[in-house]
N, C-alpha and C positions, 0 to 999 in steps of 0.2 A: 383327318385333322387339318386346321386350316395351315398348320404349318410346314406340311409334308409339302403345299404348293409354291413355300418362297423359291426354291432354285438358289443355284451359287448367287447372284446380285442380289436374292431379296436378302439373302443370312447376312450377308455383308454389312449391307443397311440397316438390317434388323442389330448387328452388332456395334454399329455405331451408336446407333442409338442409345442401345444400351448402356456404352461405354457414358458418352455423354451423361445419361442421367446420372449414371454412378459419378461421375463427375463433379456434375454439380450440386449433388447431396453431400459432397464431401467440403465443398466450398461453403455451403450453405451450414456446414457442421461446424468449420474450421471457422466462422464468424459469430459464435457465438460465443457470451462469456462463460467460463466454469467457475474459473479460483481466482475472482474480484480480490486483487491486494491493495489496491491503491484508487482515489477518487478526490476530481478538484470539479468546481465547476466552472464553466466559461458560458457567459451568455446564457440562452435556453436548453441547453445542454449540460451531464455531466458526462466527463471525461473518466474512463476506466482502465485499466492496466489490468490483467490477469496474467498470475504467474508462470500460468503454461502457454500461453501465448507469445511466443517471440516476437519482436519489431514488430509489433502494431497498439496503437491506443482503439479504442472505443468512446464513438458518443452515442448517448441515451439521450434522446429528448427527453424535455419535462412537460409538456403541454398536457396537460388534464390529471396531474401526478395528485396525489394525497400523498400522507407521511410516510407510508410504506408503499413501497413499488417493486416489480421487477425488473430486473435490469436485461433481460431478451426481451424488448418488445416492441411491436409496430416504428420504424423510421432507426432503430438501430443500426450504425453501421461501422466496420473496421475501417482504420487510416495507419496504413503502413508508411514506416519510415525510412529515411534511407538508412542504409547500412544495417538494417533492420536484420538480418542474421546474426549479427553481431550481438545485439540488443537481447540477451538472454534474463530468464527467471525474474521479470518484471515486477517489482515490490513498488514505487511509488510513482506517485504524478504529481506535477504542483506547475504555475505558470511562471512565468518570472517576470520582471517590473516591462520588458521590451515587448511582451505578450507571447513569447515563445512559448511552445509547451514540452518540456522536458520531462523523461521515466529515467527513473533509476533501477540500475541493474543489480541485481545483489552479486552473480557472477563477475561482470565486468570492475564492480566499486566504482561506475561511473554513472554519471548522467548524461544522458543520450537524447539528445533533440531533433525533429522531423527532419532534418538534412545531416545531422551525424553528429559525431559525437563533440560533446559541449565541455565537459569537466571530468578529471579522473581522479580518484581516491588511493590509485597504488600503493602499495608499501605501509598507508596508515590503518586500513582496515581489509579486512578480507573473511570468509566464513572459517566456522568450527563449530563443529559436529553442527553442522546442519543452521548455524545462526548468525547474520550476516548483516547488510545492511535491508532497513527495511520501510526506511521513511524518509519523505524530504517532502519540505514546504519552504518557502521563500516570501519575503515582503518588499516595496520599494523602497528606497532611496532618496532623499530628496534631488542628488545629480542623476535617478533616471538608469543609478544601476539595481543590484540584488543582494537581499541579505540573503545566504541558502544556511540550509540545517538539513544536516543528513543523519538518518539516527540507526546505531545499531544496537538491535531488538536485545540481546541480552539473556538470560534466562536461561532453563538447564538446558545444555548443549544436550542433543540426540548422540545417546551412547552406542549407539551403533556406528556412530561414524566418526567416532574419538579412535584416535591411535592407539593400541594395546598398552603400550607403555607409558601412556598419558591417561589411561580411562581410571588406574586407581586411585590417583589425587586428584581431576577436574572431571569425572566421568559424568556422577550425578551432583556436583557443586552448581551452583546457580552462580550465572555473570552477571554481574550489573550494565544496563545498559547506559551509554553514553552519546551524546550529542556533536560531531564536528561544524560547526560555526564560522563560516566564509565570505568574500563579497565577490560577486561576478559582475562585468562592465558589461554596459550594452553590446550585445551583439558578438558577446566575447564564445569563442568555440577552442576544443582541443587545447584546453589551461590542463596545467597536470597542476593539483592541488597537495602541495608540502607543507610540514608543520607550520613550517617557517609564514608560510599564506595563514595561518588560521586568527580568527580573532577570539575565539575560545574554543575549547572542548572541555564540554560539562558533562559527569557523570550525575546521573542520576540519581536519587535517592527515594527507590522506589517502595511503597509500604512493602512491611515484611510479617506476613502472614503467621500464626503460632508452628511450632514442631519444627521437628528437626529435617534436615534434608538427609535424604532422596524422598522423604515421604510426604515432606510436607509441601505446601502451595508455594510455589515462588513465583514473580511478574517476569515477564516479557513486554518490549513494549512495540505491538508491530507499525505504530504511525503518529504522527503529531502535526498539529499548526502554530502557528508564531500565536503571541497572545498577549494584549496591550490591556494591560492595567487599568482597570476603570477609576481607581482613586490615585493614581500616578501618572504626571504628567509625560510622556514619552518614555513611560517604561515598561519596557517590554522582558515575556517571559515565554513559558511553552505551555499549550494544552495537549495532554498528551493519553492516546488510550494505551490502556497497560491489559494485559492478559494473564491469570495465571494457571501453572501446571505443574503435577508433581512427577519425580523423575522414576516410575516403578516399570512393570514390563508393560502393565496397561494405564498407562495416565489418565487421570483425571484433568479435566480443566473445569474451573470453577466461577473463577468471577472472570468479570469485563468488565473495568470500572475504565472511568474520564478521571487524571487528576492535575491539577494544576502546580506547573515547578516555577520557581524565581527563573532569575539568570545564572542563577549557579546550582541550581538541580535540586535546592532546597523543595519539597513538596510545599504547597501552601492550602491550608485548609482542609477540609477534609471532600475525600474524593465521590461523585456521583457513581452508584448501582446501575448499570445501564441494563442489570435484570427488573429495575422497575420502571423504566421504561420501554422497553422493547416487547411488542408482540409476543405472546404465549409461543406461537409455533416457532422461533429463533432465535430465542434466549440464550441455550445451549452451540447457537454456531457460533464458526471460528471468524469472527468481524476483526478485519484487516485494513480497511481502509477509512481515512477520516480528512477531513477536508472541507471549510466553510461553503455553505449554502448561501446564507445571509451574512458577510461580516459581521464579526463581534456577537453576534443574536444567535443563529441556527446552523447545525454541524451536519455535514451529511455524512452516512457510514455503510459502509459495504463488505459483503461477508462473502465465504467461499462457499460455492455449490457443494451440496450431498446428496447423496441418493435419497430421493423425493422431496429436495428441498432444492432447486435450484438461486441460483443469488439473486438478493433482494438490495435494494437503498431504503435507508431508514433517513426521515428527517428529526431531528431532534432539536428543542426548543430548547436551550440554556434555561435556566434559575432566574430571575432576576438581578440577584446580587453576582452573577456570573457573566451577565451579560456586559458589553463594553462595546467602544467604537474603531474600530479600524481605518485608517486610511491611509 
């Protein structure tokens, strides 16, 4: 055998190598998206967040995309942030008016930008059983700061990880999810955000599917973008994807609709099936993230990898009577 002739220095070298490759399959593993939670776009690029990926964002080019794409491919690459250990269980992306680009952490209840940390949520939000924050989007200013909305998803809390003595009256009860509502100054880092900062927090009033809970369908709502009124002058509202699921041993999840809220969480209108639009083959995935493509016109949405379905962008064209102008 050709390998009885390496000697002490060839196994050596033979073992570096080795080592190496394993190395950098592991690097080349670790740069890839799994569990797409969160999606903005910048430029020719979208921006991604996956929830098991700590401190790092992803861009995906767009260059030669149709409606559907996957999101590992050709020019893909990871941008780690600072403090980027920190930056845990990654649910959203959004830019803000300075052009930073900030994730929100569901662990931390903070938003975390590519030099550190930008804004904290302490004390007003935090997870239960498993449900936390899981959205933010932001618009400008006319002085050049940020309107931010951070949104916690709501829905039946995962009863495996209710406290015993809380699981038999909130175990399988459905939360309503709710909106905190802020302004961040140019450039502004490390703000601890208190009530007292807020310019609203809207609950939601999210549709309420027939039957009774634990069995029946209740929303979550894992993402949203700000959303300006097409027959109101400067009024603005939310577009927000809702998800829902019943709370038994093996859940169901059922729809994935878009629906549209006021400024006080009022629904308005009735909400888009996004199983009539989406692709036969990932109708049934869990789509977590959402975030303008086109202002006002075209939303782009992104779902979590499963076994033989790795994560996809979906672009999606508004209604006409949905469509409006952002600026």
């Amino acid at each position: 055998m050709p390998t009885a002739r390496l000697g002490r220095f060839g196994w050596t070298a033979y073992l570096l190598v080795f080592l190496n490759a394993c190395a950098t399959t592991g690097v080349r593993e670790a740069e890839r998206i799994e569990e797409a939670s969160g999606v903005a776009r910048r430029g020719e690029s979208l921006l991604v967040v996956d929830d098991s990926a700590a401190g790092r964002f992803f861009e995906v080019p767009l260059q030669g995309t149709d409606s559907f794409f996957p999101l590992n491919r050709a020019g893909m690459r990871a941008v780690t942030v600072d403090q980027g250990s920190l930056a845990l269980d990654l649910e959203g992306i959004c830019l803000l008016a300075d052009g930073r680009v900030v994730l929100l952490s569901e662990r931390l209840c903070a938003l975390v930008g590519e030099r550190g940390l930008v804004a904290s949520y302490e004390g007003m939000v935090s997870e239960f059983g498993r449900r936390g924050l899981e959205g933010v989007c932001a618009r400008p200013l006319p002085d050049g700061s940020s309107r931010v909305a951070v949104l916690w998803e709501g829905g039946y809390p995962d009863a495996h990880f209710v406290p015993p003595t809380v699981k038999q009256c909130l175990g399988h009860s459905a939360l309503q999810p709710f909106i905190l509502v802020h302004d961040l100054g140019r450039g502004a880092a490390n703000v601890k955000v208190h009530r007292r900062d807020l310019r609203q927090q809207v609950t939601l009033d999210v549709p309420l599917p027939p039957g009774n809970e634990p069995d029946a369908q209740r929303f979550r709502a894992p993402d949203l973008v700000w959303y300006r009124w097409p027959d109101k002058e400067d009024s603005w509202g939310f577009l927000v994807l809702i998800s829902s699921q019943n709370s038994v041993e093996r859940p169901e999840y059922l729809y994935h609709w878009l629906q549209r809220f006021d400024e006080e969480g009022r629904p308005v209108g009735n909400p888009l099936d996004l199983a009539d639009y989406l692709p036969a083959s990932v109708k049934a995935a869990n789509w977590e993230g959402l975030g303008w493509y086109e202002p006002g016109k075209q939303l782009a949405l992104v779902h979590e990898g499963e076994a033989g379905s790795p994560p996809h962008a979906f672009l999606l064209t508004l209604p006409e009577s949905w469509q409006t102008r952002l600026e």
